[in-house]
C-alpha positions as CSV (number, residue, x, y, z in Angstrom):
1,X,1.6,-12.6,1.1
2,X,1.6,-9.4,3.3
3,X,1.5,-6.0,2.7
4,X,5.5,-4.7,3.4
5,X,6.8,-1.9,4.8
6,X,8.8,-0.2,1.7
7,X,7.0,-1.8,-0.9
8,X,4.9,-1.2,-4.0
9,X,1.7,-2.5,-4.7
10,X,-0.6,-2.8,-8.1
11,X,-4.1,-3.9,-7.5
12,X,-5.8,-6.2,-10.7
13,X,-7.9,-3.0,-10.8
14,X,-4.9,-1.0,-11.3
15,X,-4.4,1.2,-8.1
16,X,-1.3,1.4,-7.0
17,X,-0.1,1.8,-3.5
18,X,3.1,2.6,-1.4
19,X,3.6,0.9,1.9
20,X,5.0,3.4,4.2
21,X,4.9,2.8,8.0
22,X,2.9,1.3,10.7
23,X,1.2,3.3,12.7
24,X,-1.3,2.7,15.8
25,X,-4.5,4.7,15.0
26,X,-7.5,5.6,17.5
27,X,-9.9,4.0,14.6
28,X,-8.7,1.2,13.2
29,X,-5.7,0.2,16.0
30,X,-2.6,-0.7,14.4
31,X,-2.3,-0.5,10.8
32,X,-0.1,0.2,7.9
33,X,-0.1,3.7,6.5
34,X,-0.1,3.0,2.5
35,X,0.7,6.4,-0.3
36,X,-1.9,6.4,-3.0
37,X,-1.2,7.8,-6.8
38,X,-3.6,10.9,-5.7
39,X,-0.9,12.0,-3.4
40,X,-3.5,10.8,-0.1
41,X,-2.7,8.4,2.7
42,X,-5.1,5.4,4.0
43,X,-4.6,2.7,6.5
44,X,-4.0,-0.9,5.5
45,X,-4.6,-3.5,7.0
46,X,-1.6,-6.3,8.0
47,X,-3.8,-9.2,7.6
48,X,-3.0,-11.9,4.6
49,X,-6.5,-11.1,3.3
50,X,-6.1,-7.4,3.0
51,X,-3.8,-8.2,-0.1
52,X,-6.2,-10.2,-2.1
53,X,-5.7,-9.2,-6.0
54,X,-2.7,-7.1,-5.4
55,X,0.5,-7.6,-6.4
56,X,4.1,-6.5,-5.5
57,X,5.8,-4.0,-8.3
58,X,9.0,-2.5,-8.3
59,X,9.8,1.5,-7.3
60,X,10.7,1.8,-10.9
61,X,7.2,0.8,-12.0
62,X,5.9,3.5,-9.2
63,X,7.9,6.2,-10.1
64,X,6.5,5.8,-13.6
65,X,3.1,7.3,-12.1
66,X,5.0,10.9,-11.3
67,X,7.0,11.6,-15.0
């Protein structure tokens, strides 16, 4: 699994993140750009490893986060 462009993520920790573009940065090249519950923005990486103990959750269980 990869992280995806328009999808919705729920670590086994419980954060939750929102995969919203790619982007090529100065520091980390290109990356993904993911939305976290806080309301801030982080890269991510597009390797397979970067998605280690996440899982893919639906918009409905996102928006859940913002009631």
């Amino acid at each position: 699994m990869k992280f995806e462009i328009g999808k919705y993520y729920q670590h086994s920790g419980g954060h939750m993140l929102s995969i919203l573009c790619e982007a090529k940065t100065t520091l980390y090249g290109d990356c993904l750009i993911a939305e976290e519950l806080g309301g801030s923005f982080r890269p991510v990486s597009k390797d397979a490893e970067a998605t280690l103990n996440w899982k893919e959750v639906t918009k409905e269980e996102w928006m859940r986060n913002f009631k």
